[in-house]
N, C-alpha and C positions, 0 to 999 in steps of 0.2 A: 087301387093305389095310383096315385096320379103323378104322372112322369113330369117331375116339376125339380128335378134333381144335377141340372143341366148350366154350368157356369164355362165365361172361355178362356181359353188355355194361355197360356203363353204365347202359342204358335198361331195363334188366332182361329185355331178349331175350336172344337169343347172336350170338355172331363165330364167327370161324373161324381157328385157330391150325394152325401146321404147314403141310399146304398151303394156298395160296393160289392156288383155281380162281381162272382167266382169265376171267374177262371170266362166270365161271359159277360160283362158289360155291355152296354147298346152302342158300342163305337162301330159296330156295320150301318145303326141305323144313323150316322152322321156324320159330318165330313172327318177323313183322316188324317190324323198329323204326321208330318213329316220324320220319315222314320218308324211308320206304324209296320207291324207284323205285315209281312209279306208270303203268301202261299204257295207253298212248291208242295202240290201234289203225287202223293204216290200213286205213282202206274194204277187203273182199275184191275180188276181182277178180271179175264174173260171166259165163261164153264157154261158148256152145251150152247154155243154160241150168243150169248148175253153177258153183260156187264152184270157181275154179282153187287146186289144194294150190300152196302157192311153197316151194321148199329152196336153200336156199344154199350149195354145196359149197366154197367157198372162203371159209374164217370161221378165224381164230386166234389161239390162248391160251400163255399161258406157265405153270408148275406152279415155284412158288420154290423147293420141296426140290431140283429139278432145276437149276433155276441157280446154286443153293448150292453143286454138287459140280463146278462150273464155277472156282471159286476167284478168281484174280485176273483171269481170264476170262472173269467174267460182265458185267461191265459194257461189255465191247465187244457182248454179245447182244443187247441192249435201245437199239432205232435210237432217237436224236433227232428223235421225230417224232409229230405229233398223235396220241393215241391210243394210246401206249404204255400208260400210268397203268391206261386199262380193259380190256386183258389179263389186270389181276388184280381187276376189278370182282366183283360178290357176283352170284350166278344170277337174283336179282329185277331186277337191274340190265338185265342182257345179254336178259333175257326183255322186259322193256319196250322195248330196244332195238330187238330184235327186231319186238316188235309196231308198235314207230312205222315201221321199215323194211315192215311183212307178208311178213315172215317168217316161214314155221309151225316151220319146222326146221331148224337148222346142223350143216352136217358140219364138225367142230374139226380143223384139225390144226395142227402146230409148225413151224416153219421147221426144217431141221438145221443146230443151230450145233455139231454135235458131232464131226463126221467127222474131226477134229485130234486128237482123244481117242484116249488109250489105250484098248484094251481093255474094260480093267475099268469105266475111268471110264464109257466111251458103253453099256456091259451097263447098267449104274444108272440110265445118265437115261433111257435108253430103258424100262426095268422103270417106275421114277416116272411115264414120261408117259402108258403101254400101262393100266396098273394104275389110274390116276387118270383118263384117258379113261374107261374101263369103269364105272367107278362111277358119273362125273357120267351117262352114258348112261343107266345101270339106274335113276337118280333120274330123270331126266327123259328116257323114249324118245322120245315124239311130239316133242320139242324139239331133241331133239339127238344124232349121231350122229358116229363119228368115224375119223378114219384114224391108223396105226399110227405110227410111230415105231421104226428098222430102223439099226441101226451096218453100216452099206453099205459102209464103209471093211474089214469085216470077214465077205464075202458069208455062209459057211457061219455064221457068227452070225444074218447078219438073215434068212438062210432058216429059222432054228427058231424067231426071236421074229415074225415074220410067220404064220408057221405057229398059234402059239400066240396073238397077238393075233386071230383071224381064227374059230380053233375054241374057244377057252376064251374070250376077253375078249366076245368079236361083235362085233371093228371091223371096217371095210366095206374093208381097202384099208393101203395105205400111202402114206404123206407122204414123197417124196424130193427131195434137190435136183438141179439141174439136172446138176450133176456130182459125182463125192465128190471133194472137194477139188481140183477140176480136170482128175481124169481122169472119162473118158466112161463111162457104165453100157452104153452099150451093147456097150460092151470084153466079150470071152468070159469074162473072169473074174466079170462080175456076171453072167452068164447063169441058173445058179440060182438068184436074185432073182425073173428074170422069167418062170422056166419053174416056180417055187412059184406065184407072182402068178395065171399062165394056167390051172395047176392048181385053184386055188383060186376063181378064176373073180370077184378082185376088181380092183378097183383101183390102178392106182399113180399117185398123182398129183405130177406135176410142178414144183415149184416154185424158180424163180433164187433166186441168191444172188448176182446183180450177174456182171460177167465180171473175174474179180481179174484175169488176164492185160493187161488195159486201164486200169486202174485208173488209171496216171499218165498217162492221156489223158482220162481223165473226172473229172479235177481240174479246179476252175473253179465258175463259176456254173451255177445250175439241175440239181444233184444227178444229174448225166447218167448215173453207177451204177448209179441206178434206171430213172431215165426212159429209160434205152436201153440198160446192162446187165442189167435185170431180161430186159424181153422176148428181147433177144438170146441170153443164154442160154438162155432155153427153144428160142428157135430153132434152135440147135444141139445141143441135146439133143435134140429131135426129128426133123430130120433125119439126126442118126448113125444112129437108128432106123432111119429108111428107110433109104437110103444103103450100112449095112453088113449091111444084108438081115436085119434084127432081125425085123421085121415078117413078113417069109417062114417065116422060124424058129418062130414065135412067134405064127401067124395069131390068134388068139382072145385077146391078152393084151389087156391094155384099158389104154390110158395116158389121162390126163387134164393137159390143160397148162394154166397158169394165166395168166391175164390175155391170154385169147382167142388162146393159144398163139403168142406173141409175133410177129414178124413173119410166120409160116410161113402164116397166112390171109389176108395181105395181098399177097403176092409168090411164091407160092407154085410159077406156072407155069413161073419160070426153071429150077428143077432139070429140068423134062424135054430142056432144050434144053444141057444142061452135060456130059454124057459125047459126044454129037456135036459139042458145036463142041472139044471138048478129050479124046477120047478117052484122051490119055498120062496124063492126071488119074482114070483110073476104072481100076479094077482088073479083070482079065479073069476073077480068080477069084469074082469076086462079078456073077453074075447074077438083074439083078431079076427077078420073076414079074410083077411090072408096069409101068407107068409110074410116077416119081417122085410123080408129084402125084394119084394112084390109093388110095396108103397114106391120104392124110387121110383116107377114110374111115372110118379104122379107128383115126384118134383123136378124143378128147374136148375139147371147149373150154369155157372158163369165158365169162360176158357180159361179160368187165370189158374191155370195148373205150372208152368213154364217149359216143357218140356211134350217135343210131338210123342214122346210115349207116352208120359201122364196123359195127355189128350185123349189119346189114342183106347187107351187103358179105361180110360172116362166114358165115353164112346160106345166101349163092349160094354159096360156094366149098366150104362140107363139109356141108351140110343142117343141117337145123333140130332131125332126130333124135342130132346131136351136139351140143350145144351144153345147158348147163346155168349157169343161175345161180351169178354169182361176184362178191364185193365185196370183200375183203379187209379186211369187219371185225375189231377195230373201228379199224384206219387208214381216215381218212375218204377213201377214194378214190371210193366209188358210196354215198350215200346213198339213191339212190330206186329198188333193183334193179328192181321189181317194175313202175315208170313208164319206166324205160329199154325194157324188152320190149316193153311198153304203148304208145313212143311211135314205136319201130320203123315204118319203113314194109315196106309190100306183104307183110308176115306174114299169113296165114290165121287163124282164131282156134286151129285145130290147131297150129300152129308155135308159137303163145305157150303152149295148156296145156304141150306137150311141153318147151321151154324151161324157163316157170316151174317146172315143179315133178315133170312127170310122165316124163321121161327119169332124172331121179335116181335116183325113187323103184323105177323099173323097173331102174334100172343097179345099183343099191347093192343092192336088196332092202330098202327103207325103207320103215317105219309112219310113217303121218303122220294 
């Protein structure tokens, strides 16, 4: 895609026409206008005497070319909620923001509002979001890295744009939600998906889109869609994983759930005890190779628990070599990733570098 999107300002710098990076625009790659975002860095962190790297793998943008072929659609994509407006902030922006969080690096990815889409249509957005990730990347690596964008509604589709975002673009992964459209991924027909992913030796990371099925129970006050359908679906996306012996299939695939993998680090030990008190509820044809609560190992969690005992809590139950920085910039959910790890109790200074910054960097294969 050719950087041909570039008209001047007012102030006799430039803007940015056509797309409109999230929250990252190319304004680091050219002169700044007066009054641009200015960086006041938070203090580094210093354990076992070194500067800990900090990465953020849960950070996300929106791309307007892409919401545009969205039509009368697009405006249910963009929630009602703090935060939106700087998903299409300019890269000096999100860079200061950055540094006032200490941030060295964000992995970007997109929510999927597109699994409703035809065909053609989610071929496009996905091309717009795959092709515009890559570039903001190649302008800024040490800053920023990013996960795919995959029309999962259409597996042998998101198995060749996976393939090609991963070898041609160099994203680390894919952005999926928690179901397509309400059926399960871990259904055999998304299994090419996740047997590209294992191949390919990246990421897929997890992210709700609320549970629609409950929807007119979580009418009412205190936006319960989020605050308990967000995590709850991932819960059940994760567990299908375990459950229909995805994980068996699959040993080496690497999932990443978002927002400290919703209830499934909190409640986690019931599943071992649910095929014995109810055997008629478990299928004969599906035997695990372990115990249900054995699998978490073998997934990834974001911090976005808010609280150093959730952390902490998260920590005892899947170790500290799974777990990675997550705020879901720029919705103001964690503002202080880097003091939330920091103020965690009975962590080692090992568990925080690993945390902050040096699981990512290992898991993704990131420069920082």
């Amino acid at each position: 895609m050719a950087l041909n999107w570039l008209f001047p300002s007012a102030h006799g710098g430039h803007r940015l026409s056509g797309l409109r990076f999230c929250g990252c625009g190319l304004m680091s790659a050219l002169p700044m206008d007066e009054g641009a975002a200015v960086s006041t860095r938070r203090p580094p962190v210093i354990l076992k005497g070194r500067r800990a790297r900090t990465v953020d793998v849960h950070a996300h943008c929106y791309f307007q070319q892409a919401l545009d072929l969205m039509g009368a659609d697009a405006k249910a994509v963009l929630p009602p909620v703090k935060g939106v407006p700087e998903h299409f902030i300019q890269i000096d922006e999100r860079l200061a923001a950055m540094d006032r969080m200490g941030i060295d690096l964000q992995v970007l990815s997109i929510n999927p509002y597109w699994y409703k889409q035809d065909r053609e249509t989610a071929e496009a957005i996905c091309r717009i979001h795959n092709e515009s990730l890559a570039e903001l990347c190649a302008l800024q690596p040490r800053r920023f890295a990013a996960f795919a964008s995959l029309t999962m509604q259409d597996p042998e589709l998101a198995v060749q744009q996976l393939d090609e975002a991963v070898k041609k673009f160099g994203l680390k992964g894919a952005a999926i939600g928690g179901s397509v459209a309400g059926d399960d991924f871990a259904n055999p027909q998304y299994h090419p998906v996740l047997a590209k992913a294992q191949e390919l030796g990246v990421m897929l990371f997890v992210h709700p889109q609320s549970t629609p099925e409950l929807a007119a129970r979580f009418k009412g006050n205190g936006w319960l869609s989020n605050v308990i359908g967000n995590p709850l679906d991932t819960t059940i996306a994760l567990q299908k994983l375990i459950f229909e012996g995805v994980f068996d299939k699959f040993p080496e695939l690497k999932v990443l759930g978002a927002h400290g993998g919703g209830f499934l680090g909190s409640y986690a030990p019931r599943m071992d005890r649910s095929c014995f008190v109810s055997p008629q509820n478990c299928s004969p044809a599906i035997q695990l190779k372990k115990k249900p609560t054995e699998y978490i190992r073998q997934i990834y969690f974001d911090s976005l628990v808010f609280t150093g005992e959730a952390l902490r809590h998260l920590v005892a139950e899947v170790g500290s070599e799974q777990i990675m920085i997550g705020t879901d910039h720029p919705i103001p959910w964690e503002d202080d990733p880097v003091g939330h790890v920091m103020r965690t109790p009975e962590l080692s200074d090992d568990d925080r570098i690993a945390i902050l910054g040096e699981n990512a960097i290992r898991l993704l294969g990131l420069t920082v």
